[in-house]
N, C-alpha and C positions, 0 to 999 in steps of 0.2 A: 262477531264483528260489531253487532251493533251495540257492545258493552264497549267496545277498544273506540269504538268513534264519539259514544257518547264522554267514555270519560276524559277525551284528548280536548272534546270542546271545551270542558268542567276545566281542566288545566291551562287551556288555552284564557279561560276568563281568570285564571289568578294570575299568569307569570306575565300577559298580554292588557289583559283588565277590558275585555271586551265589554262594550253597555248593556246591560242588561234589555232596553230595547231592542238590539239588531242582533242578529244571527252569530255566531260566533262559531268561525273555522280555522282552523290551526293548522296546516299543511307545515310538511317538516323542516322544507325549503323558506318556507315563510317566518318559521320561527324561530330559527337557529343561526345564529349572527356572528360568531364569531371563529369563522369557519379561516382560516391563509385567503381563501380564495374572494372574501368577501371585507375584506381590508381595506380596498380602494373606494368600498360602497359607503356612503352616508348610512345611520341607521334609519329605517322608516318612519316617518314623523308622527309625533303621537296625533291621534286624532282631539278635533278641539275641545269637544265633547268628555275627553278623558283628562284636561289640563285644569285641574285646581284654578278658580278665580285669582289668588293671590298668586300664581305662578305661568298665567297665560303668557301675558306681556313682560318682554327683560325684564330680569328682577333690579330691584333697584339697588347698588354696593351700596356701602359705609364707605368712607374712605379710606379711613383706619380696620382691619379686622378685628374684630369682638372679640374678648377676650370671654372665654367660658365664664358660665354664669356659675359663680360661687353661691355656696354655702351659708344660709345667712346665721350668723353668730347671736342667735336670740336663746341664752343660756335658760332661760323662762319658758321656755317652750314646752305647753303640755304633752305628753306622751300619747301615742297615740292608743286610740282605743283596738283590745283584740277582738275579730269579730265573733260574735257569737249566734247571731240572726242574718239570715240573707234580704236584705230590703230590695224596694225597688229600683229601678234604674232611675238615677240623679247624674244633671246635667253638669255639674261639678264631680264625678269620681275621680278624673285623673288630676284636677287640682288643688281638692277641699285643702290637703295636707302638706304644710312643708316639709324641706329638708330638714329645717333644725328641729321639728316635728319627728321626722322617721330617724333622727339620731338617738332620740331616747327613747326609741323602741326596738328592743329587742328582737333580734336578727330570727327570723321567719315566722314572725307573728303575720297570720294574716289581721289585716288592718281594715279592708270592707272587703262586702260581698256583697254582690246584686244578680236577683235572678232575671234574665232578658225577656227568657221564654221556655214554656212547658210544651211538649208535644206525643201526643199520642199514638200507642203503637198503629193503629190504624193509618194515623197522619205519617207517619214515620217510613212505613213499609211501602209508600205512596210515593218515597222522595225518588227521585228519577235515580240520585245516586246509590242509594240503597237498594231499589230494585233491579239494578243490574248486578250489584255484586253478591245479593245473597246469599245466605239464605234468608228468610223473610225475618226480621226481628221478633223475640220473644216478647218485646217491651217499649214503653214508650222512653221519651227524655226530657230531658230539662236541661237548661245553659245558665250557665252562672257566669260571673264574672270577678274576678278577685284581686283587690290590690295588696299585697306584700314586700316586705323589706328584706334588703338582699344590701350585703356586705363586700363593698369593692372601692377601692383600695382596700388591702387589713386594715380593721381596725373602724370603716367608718361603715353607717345605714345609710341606705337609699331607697327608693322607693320604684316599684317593680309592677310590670300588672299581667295578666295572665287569663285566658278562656279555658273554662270548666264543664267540661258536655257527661253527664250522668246519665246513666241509664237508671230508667224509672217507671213506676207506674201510678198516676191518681197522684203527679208529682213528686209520691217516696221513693228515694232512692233504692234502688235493689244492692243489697246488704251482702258487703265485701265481695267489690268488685275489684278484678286487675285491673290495673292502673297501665294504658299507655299516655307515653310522654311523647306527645308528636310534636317535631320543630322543624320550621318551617324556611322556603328558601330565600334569599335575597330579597328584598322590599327596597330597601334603603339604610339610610343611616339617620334619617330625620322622621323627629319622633310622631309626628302625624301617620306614618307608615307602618302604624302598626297593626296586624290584621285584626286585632281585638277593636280597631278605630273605623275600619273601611269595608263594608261589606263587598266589594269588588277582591278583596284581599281574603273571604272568607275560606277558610282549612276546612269544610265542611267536606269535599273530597278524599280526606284523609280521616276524618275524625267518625266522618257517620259509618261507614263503614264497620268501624271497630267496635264504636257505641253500640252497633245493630247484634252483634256478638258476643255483647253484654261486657264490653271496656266501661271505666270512666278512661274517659280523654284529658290530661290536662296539657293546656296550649299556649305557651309562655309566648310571650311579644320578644322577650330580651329585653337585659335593659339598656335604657335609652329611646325605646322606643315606646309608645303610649305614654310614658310619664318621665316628663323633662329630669332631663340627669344632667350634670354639671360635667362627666367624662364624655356625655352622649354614647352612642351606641356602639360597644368596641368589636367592630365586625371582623370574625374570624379572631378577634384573640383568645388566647384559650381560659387565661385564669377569670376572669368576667363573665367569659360566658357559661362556664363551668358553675359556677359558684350562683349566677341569677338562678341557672334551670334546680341546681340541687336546691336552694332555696324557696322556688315554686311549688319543689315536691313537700318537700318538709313542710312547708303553709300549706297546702292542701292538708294531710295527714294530721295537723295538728286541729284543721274543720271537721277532719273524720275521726277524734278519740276523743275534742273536749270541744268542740261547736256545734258549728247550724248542721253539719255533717257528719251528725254520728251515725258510727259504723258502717257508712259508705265503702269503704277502702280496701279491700285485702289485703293481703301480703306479697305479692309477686307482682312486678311490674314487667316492662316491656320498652326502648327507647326506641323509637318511629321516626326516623327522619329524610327527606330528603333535600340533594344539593347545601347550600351553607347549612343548614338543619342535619345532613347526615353528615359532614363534618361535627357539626357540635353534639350529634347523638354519640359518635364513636371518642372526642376526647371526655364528654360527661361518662362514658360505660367504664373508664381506664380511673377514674377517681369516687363511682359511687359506694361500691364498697365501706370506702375511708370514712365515707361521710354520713352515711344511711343504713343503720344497719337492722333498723326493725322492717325495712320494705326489701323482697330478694329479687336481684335485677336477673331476668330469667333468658332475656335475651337482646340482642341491639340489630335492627334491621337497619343498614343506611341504605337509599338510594342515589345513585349518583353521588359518593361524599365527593365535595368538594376539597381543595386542598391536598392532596395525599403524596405531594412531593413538592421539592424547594425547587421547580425547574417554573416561575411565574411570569418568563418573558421567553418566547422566541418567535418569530426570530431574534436576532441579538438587538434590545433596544438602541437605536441610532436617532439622530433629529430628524433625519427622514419620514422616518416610521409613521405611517398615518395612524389615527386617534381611532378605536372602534368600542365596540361597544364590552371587551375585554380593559382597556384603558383603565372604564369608571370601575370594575370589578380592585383594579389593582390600587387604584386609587382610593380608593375606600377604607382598604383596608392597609396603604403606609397611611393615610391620616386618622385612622382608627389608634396604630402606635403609637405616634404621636400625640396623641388627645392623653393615651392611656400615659404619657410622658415616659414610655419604652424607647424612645428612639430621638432622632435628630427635629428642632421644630421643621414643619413646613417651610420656611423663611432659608433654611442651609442648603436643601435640596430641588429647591421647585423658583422656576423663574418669578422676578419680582412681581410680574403683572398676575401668573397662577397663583402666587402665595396669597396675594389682595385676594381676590375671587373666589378659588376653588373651594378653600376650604369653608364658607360662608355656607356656598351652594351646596353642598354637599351635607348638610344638615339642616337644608331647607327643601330642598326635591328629594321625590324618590326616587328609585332606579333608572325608569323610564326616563322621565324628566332629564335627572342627572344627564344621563348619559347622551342623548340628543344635544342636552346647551353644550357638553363639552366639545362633542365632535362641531357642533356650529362654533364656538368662540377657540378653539383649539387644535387644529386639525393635525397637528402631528407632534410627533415627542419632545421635539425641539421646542415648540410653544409653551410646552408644560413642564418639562426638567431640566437644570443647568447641564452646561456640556460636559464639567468632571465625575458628576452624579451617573450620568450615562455612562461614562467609559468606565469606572465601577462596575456598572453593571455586565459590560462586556466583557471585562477581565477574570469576571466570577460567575459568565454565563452559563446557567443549569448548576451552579455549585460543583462545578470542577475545574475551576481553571483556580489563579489567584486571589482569594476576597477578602485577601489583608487591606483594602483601599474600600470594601464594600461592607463594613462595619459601621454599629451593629445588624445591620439590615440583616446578614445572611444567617445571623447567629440568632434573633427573631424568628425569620422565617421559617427554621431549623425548626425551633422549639415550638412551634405553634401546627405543623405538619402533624396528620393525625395516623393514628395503626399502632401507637406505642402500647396501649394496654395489656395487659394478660390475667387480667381477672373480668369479671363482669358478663357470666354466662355464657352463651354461643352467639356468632355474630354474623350475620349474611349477608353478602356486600349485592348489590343489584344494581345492573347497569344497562345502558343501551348501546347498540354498536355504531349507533348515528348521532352518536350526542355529542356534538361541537360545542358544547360549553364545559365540560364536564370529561377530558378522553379517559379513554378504556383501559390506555396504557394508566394514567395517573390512577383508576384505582386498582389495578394489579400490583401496582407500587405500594396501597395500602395492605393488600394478601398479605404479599410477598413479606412486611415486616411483623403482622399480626403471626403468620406462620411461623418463621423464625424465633418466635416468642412463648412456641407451642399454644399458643390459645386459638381454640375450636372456633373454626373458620369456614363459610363456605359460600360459593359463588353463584349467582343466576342470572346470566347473560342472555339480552335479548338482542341478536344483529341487528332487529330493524325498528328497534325503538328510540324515540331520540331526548332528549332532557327532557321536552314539555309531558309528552305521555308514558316516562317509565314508570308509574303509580299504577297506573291503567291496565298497560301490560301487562304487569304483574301480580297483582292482587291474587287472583286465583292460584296461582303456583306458591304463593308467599303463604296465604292463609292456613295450610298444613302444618307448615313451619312452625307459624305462630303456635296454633294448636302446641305441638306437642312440647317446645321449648316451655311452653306452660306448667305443662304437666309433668315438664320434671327431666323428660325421655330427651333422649340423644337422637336428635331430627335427622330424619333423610336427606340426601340431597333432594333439592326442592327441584319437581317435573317442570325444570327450565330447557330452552329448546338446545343451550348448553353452558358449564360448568366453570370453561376457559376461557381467559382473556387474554389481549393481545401482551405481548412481555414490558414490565417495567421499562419505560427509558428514562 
């Protein structure tokens, strides 16, 4: 019990962002908001103490919306250098270098690297986190941080950044280590929200643990987030986010055969993710193969994936409908489509007053943020989408009625739905039976297509776990898993308290 409370607080201070001065408790009721029954509620106001100076007080509009920040066309632009030495942390990492810099560099060069901090196994086996989940670490670590070029649209370089936790000792890395790929849940869409930027947003929950079992960790932001992108951060689309995390790995690997990181690396990896991160672990597992073929992907663990069916509104959206803290999830992610220029602008579908605003805001606040100003400046559907955009959505509500009038919307949302894979090792879906952000149905809906697909599948259901603490829960039933999917072996089901979820709807 006192592992499951400690690690609920630990989670409670990333999804919650509790201060690290005051106590930090996460009751289930308390942190689970987008419940039917909790629709009429306001979200709880962030406290002041957690509100960025530049976003305390209404932000101030443009009149006009900004148009993305292009590309500068500086044909002279030196190339950038590939790292080869880890330096110190410099106050400029995320923007020594430009775009028209990362365009003539060649697509998963790592481009810097900077060590944060070393730590000792002593110091290590001491961390509150680590010492619940043991067993005690072999080793100490060390944190890097790495910026890398990742290709999105085809065709063009951008610039990407990402967290590197090594296991080590006397700060040498211990020599070919599996590699997990942990990705992590919703932040935002604004690039300050990237947990490589915010120690309130630190993965050290997820990462040390692994690290202590002799993982390297590597812990990509996505891109858009940590280092301005001109698409910003395409949440939940799949070919972006696919293409940043495979490219993190490839720039890592390319530190550990011809850099600061030689022979760090093994050969067998691991993708680790929960909520939007176990969404983007499961469609990265369905494409690494294609792309990666000297690292063998040995397993994909999601927790709570996000996404696992086109059903993103019910009830049926109406003007009615109050604004919850479901809204900015859905909203995030049409103007992620949009940005990525997949879909209709914001200006065809969203009232003229949200068109002005939203999409501003929503690449200037994080989640939190976000989602409080909209329920305060928007409080129901009707405020935020035109009335024939809605009845679209009712016509084609959950994708079985008619969605010849809800185009491209439903043919996106289609394509970007995750469980499609059938290569990428064995995969273990992990959920809680109280998680209202995340239902049980929507990933039985992921089984259900992974199955049919014959690829090795398997489930660990916790009733009374809810999104904030399924990490916590399950650690111990999971880390068997891991074990043996390493080692090559066709894993047990994992001693979950059970196997089944509730049926696809």
């Amino acid at each position: 019990m006192k592992y499951i409370f400690l690690l609920t607080g630990l989670l409670c201070l990333v999804i919650v962002g509790c201060p690290q001065t005051k106590p930090c408790t996460c009751p289930p009721a308390s942190c689970e908001k987008t419940t039917a029954s909790s629709q009429d509620a306001a979200p709880e106001p962030l406290p002041s103490e957690l509100v960025p100076a530049e976003v305390a007080a209404e932000p101030t509009l443009p009149d006009t919306q900004p148009q993305p920040e292009s590309i500068p066309k500086d044909e002279n632009a030196q190339t950038l250098p590939t790292a080869r030495m880890c330096g110190v942390p410099s106050s400029d990492f995320y923007t020594r270098y430009s775009a028209a810099s990362a365009r003539q560099t060649p697509t998963q060069q790592p481009v810097l690297c900077e060590e944060l901090s070393v730590r000792t196994k002593q110091s290590l086996s001491l961390d509150p986190i680590v010492s619940v989940t043991g067993p005690a670490p072999q080793q100490g670590m060390k944190l890097l941080r790495i910026l890398y070029t990742t290709s999105y649209p085809k065709g063009t370089t951008r610039l990407a950044s990402a967290l590197l936790y090594l296991p080590a000792n006397a700060s040498q890395c211990l020599q070919q280590a599996p590699l997990a790929v942990v990705l992590h849940g919703t932040v935002g869409t604004a690039k300050r929200c990237a947990p490589s930027l915010s120690p309130s947003l630190s993965l050290d929950y997820m990462a040390l643990p692994l690290v202590s079992q002799g993982f390297a960790v590597l812990v990509p932001d996505y891109i858009g987030l940590g280092v301005t992108s001109d698409v910003g951060h395409p949440y939940l689309v799949r070919e972006p986010t696919v293409q940043a995390i495979l490219d993190a790995v490839k720039s890592t690997q390319t530190l550990s055969t011809q850099g600061a990181l030689q022979g760090c690396l093994g050969k067998k990896a691991i993708l680790f993710g929960h909520s939007q991160g176990g969404h983007a672990a499961l469609i990265t597992a369905a494409q690494w193969d294609k792309d990666i073929s000297s690292i063998t992907l040995a397993g994909t663990l999601a927790y709570a994936p996000a996404f696992g069916q086109p059903t993103l509104w019910a009830p049926a959206l109406t003007k009615e409908l109050k604004t919850t803290y479901a809204t900015a999830y859905f909203l995030m992610y049409l103007l992620s489509l949009s940005r990525a220029k997949q879909a209709p602008a914001p200006g065809t579908w969203m009232t003229q007053s949200a068109a002005k605003t939203i999409p501003v805001l929503s690449q200037q606040l994080c989640f939190l943020e976000f989602a409080k100003w909209l329920y305060d400046r928007y409080p129901t559907m009707g405020d935020i989408f035109q009335e024939s955009w809605l009845k679209a959505t009712q016509a084609c509500q959950a994708g079985r009625g008619d969605c010849s009038s809800f185009q491209p919307w439903m043919k996106l949302i289609e394509s970007n739905t995750s469980g499609a894979q059938t290569r990428g090792g064995h995969t273990l879906l992990v959920q809680g039976g109280k998680d209202t952000i995340v239902g049980s149905a929507t990933v039985q809906c992921i089984e259900e297509r992974l199955k049919k697909q014959k690829h090795p599948t398997q489930v660990c259901y916790f009733p009374t776990a809810t999104h904030s603490n399924i990490v916590g829960f399950a650690w111990s039933s999971v880390r068997p898993w891991i074990e043996s999917v390493l080692k090559g072996e066709t894993p047990t089901p994992p001693s979950c308290p059970s196997q089944n979820l509730p049926s696809c709807q």
